[in-house]
C-alpha positions in Angstrom: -134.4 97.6 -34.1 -134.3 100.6 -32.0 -134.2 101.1 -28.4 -134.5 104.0 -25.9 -132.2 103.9 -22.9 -133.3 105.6 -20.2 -131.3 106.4 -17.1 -133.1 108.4 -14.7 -132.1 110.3 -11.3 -133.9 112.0 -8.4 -134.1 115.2 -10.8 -133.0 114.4 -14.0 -133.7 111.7 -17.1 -130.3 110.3 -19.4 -131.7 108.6 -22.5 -130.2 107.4 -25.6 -132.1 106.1 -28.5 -129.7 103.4 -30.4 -130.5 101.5 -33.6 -129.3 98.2 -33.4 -128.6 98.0 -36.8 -124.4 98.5 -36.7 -125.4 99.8 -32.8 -125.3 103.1 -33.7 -126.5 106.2 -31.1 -129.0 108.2 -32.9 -129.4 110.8 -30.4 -128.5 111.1 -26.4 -129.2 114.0 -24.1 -130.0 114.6 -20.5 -133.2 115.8 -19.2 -132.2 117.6 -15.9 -133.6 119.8 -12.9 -136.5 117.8 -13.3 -138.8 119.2 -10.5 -136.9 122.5 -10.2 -137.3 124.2 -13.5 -136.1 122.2 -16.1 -133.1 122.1 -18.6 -133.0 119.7 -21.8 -129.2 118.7 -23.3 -130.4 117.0 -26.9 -127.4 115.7 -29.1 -128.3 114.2 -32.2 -127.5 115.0 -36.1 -124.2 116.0 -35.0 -125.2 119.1 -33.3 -126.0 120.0 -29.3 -129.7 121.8 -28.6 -129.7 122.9 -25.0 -133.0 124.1 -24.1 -134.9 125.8 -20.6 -138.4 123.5 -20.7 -140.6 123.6 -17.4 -140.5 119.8 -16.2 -142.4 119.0 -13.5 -142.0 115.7 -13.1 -140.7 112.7 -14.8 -143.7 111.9 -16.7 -143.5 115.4 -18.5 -139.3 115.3 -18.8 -140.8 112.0 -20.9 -142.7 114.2 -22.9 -139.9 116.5 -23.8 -137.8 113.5 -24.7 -140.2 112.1 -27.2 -140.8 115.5 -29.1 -136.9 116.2 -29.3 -136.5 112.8 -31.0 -139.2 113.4 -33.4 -139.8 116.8 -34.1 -137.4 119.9 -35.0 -133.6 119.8 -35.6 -132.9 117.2 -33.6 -135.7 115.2 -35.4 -133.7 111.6 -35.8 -136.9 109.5 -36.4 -140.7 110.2 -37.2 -142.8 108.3 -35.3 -142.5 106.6 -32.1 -143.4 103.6 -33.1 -140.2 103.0 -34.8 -138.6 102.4 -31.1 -139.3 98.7 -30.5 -138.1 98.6 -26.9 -137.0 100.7 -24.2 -134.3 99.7 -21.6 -134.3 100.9 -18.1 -130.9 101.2 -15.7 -132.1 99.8 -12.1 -129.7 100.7 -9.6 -130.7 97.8 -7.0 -131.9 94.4 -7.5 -131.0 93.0 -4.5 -130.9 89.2 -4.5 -133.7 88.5 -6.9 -132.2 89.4 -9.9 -129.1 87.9 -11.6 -129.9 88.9 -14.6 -132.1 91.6 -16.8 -135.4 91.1 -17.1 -138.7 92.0 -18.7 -140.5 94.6 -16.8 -143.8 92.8 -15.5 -146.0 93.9 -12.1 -144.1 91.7 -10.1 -140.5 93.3 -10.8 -142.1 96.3 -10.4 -142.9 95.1 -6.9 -139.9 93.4 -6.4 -137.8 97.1 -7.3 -140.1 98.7 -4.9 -139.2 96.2 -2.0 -135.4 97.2 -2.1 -136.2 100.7 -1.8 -134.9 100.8 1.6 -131.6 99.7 0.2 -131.4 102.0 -2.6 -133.6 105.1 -1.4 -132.5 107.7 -3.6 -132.1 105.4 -6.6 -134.6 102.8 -6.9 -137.6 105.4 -6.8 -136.1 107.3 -9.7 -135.5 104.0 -11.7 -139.1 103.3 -10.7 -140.2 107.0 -11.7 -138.5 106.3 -15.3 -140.3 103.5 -15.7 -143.9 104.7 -15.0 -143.0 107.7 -17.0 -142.3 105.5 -19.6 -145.5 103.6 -19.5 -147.3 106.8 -19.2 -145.7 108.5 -22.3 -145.6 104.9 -24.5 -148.4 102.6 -23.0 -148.3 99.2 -21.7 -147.6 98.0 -25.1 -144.1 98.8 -25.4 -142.0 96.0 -23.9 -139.8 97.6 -21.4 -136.5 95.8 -19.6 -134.9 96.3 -16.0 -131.1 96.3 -16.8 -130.0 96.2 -12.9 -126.4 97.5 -11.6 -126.5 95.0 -9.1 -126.5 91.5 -11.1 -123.4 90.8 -12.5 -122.1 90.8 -8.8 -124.7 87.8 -8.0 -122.2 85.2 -8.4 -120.2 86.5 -5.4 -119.8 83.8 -2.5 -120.6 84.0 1.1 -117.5 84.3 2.1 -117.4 88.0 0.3 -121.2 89.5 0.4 -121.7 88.5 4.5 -121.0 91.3 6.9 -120.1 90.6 10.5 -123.4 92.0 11.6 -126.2 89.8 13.5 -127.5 87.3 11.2 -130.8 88.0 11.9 -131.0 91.4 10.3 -129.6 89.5 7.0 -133.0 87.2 7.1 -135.2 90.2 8.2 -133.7 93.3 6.0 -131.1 91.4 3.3 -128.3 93.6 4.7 -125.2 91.8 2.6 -122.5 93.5 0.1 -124.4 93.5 -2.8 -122.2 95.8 -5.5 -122.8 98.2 -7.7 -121.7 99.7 -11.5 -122.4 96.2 -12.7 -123.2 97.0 -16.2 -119.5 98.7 -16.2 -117.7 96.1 -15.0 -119.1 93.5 -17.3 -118.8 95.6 -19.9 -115.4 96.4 -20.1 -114.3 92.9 -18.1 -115.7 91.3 -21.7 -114.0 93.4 -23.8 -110.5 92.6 -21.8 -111.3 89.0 -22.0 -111.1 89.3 -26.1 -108.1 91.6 -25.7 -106.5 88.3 -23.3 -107.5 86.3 -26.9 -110.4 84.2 -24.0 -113.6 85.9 -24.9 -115.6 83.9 -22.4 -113.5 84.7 -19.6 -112.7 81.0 -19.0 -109.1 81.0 -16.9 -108.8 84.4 -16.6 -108.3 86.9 -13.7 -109.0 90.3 -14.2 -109.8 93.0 -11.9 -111.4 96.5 -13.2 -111.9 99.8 -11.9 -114.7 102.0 -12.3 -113.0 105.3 -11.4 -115.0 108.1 -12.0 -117.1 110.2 -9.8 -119.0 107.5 -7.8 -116.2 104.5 -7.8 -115.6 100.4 -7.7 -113.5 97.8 -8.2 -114.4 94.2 -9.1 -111.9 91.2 -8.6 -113.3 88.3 -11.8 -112.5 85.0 -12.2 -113.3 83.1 -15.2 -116.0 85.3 -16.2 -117.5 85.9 -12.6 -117.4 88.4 -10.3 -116.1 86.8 -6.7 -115.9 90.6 -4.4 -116.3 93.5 -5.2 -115.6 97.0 -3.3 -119.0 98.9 -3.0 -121.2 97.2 -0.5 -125.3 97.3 0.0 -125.3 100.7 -1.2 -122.6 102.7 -3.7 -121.4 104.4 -0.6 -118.9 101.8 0.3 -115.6 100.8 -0.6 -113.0 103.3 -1.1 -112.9 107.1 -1.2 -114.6 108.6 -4.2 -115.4 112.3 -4.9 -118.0 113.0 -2.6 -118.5 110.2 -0.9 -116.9 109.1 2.4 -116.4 105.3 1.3 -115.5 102.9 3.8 -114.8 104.4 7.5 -114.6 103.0 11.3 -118.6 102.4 11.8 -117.8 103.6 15.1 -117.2 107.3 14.0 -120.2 107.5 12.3 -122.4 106.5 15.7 -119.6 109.5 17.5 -120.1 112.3 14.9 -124.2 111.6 15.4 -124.3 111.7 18.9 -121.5 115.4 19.3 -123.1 116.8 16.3 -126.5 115.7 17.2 -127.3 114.5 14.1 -130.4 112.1 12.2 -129.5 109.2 10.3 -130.7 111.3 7.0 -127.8 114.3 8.0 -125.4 111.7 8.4 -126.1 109.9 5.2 -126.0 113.2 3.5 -122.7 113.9 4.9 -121.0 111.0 4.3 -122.5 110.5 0.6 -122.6 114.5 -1.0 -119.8 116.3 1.9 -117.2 114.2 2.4 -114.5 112.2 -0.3 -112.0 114.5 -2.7 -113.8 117.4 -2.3 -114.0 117.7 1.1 -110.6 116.5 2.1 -108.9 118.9 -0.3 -111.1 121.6 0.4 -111.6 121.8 -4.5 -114.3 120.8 -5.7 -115.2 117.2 -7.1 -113.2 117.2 -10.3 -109.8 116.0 -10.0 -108.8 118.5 -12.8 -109.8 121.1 -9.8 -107.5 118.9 -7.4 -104.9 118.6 -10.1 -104.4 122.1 -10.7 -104.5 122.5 -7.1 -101.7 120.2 -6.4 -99.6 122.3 -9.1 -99.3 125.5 -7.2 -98.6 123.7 -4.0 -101.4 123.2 -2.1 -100.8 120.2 0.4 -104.1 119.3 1.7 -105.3 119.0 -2.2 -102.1 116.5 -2.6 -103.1 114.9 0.5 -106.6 114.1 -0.4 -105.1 112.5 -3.9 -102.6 110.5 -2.1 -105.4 109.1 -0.2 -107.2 108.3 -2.8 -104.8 106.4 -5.0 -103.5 104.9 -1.8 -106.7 103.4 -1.5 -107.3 102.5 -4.9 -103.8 100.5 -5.1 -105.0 98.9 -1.6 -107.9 97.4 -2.7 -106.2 96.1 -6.0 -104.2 94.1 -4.0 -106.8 92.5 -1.4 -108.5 91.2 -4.8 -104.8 90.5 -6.2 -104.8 87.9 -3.1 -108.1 86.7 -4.0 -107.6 85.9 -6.8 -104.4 84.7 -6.6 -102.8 87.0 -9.1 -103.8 89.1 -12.4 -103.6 88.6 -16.0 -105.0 92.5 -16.1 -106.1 95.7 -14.8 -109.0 97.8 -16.4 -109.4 101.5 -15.5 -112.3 102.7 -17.0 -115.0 105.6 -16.2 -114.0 109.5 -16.1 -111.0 109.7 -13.7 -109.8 106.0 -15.2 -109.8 106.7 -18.6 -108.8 110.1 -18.8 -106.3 110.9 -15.4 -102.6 110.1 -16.0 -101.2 111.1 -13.1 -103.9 108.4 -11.3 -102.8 105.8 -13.7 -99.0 106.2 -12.6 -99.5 106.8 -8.6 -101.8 103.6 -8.5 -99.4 101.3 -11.0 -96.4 102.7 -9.3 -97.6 101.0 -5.9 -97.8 98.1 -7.9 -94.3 98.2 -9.4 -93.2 95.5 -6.4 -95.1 92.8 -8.5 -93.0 93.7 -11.5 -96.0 95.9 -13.1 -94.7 97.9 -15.7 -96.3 101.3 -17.3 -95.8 102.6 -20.5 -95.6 106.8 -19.8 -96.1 107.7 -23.0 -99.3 104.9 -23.7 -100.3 106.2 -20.3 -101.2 109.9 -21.4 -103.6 109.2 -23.7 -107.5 110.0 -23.0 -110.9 108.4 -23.8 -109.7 105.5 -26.2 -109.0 102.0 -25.5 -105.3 101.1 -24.9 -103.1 98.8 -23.2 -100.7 101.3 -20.5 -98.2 98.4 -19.3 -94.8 98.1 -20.2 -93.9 94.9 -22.5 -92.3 93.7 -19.4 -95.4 94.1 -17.1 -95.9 91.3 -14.9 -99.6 92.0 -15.1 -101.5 93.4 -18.5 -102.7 96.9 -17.9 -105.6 98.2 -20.0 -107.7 101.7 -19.9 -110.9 100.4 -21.8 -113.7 103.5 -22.2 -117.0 101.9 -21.0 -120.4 102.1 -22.6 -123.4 101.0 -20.1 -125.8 102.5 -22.3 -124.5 100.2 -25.5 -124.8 97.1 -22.3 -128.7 98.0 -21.8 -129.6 98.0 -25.0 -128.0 95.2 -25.9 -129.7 92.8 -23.1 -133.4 94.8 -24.2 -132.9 93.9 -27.7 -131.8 90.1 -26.9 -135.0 90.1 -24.4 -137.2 91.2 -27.2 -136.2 89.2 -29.3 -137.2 86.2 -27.6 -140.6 87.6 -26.9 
């Protein structure tokens, strides 16, 4: 069986075309500038084609994708209808969906509803999809794989903000979490690294550190809080994005700067975070290097950062009453040692324990925590593409 992932943006189209069969990637790339030019990234056959294509739209960046997976070089199948499914990444679900689904009308509906909540990303998940149907037909059975559903088993207690309860009825404004295809991801594989592969009396928290950021506090398999809120702007300082702030300064810097909600929004989610508060741009290795000759504000930002990080480790460290391990995963978590030491080091109080020289090493799964660790320490690489596919291909198969 093969299946085409398909992650798109505002201006650009991720896909990945997997078989099944030993869950091998056939061919990945990245349609981007969709809209404004065009650029496709096509990896397959163990070679990179980067290519200038005029895409339009999403419905044409579709197009491209099909003739680079069947025609040319980076030919890896010859026909279309070898794909049996195609898997979609849908940023918010809200509180209808606690699990993937089958892409019918009525999710298409639902996704639509919750655009409000997600407006930048649920009308490029929704583009994807009726690019998709455009390019394939109705034929093709195609699956929502939403961000937002592995955090459906929070509890009141952590999704309800102190804000009139009315606007919760009216507009569903509650924490609802995001990179949920991350988490569950890696949070199973840590569970078979703990020797409890269904999760069942464990407490693990993981961290999705890379440019856009969570953490997600599990026990026994479920998520019970989680750091980013109704959108992926809350929670702790990422690389451009503010994270949590006093509400109150957002309402001041409107009314001196004279601002509209879409400025502010801007502001807070593409001008603000590591970047801005070192004055470098988004990648820590810019910060990093910064930080070597010297410059203050760059170690400032950093500090804040990790600070943060370690912070909100141990609010979930209280709720659920202790760890038996941390994940880091994403960019910065999986590939950013001196991150791994600042945030373990504020940990070192509960008798967590790093291994320095485990610690340096990039992109692979490996436990980082000292044999003596009080807690289990683990950088485990995610996959949400391999976590779409899978749930299409189970979905399918039931069909």
């Amino acid at each position: 069986m093969k299946i085409l992932v398909i992650n798109a943006g505002s201006s650009s189209m991720k896909y990945q075309l997997m078989d099944m069969d030993g869950e091998k990637v056939l061919a990945k790339g990245n349609c981007e500038r969709i809209g404004n030019g065009g650029h496709l990234e096509h990896k397959a056959n163990g070679r990179q084609f980067d290519t200038d294509i005029p895409m339009p739209d999403h419905t044409v960046a579709f197009e491209v994708i099909k003739k680079a997976l069947t025609e040319g070089e980076g030919k890896v199948i010859d026909d279309l209808s070898e794909i049996t499914a195609i898997g979609h990444r849908v940023v918010q679900g809200g509180s209808s969906f606690s699990a993937s689904c089958l892409i019918t009308d009525e999710v298409v509906e639902k996704v639509t509803q919750y655009i409000p909540l997600a407006p930048i990303h649920n009308p490029a998940g929704l583009r994807g999809i009726e690019a998709a149907t455009a390019a394939f037909g109705k034929e093709i059975p195609q699956v929502a794989v939403f961000d937002t559903a592995f955090h459906q088993t929070m509890p009141e207690k952590a999704y309800m903000y102190g804000l009139p309860y009315e606007y919760y009825e009216k507009y569903g404004i509650r924490r609802y979490g995001f990179h949920g295809t991350s988490h569950r991801f890696v949070s199973q594989r840590c569970f078979e690294l703990l020797g409890k592969p269904d999760g069942k009396g464990t407490r693990v928290i993981t961290c999705h550190i890379g440019s856009g950021a969570s953490i997600a506090a599990i026990k026994d398999g479920e998520v019970v809080d989680t750091s980013m809120g109704m959108t992926p702007l809350d929670g702790f300082m990422m690389s451009t994005r503010c994270g949590s702030v006093d509400p109150a300064a957002v309402t001041f810097l409107m009314e001196k700067e004279g601002l509209t909600p879409a400025e502010m929004d801007n502001i807070m989610n593409k001008k603000s975070g590591m970047a801005s508060l070192s004055g470098q741009s988004p990648d820590d290795r810019d910060v990093i290097a910064a930080i070597e000759k010297g410059d203050a504000r760059a170690k400032m930002a950093w500090d804040v950062r990790s600070y943060q990080i370690a912070k909100t480790i141990g609010g979930y460290l209280m709720a659920l009453g202790g760890a038996d391990a941390i994940v880091l995963t994403a960019g910065s978590g999986e590939n950013q040692y001196q991150l791994r030491k600042d945030i373990l080091g504020y940990l070192a109080w509960l008798g967590v324990t790093m291994d320095d020289e485990a610690a340096h090493v990039r992109r692979q799964e490996i436990e980082i925590s000292g044999k003596d660790s009080a807690i289990r320490v683990f950088v485990i690489p995610t996959d949400e593409e391999l976590v779409i596919a899978r749930d299409t291909a189970a979905i399918v198969e039931n069909l």
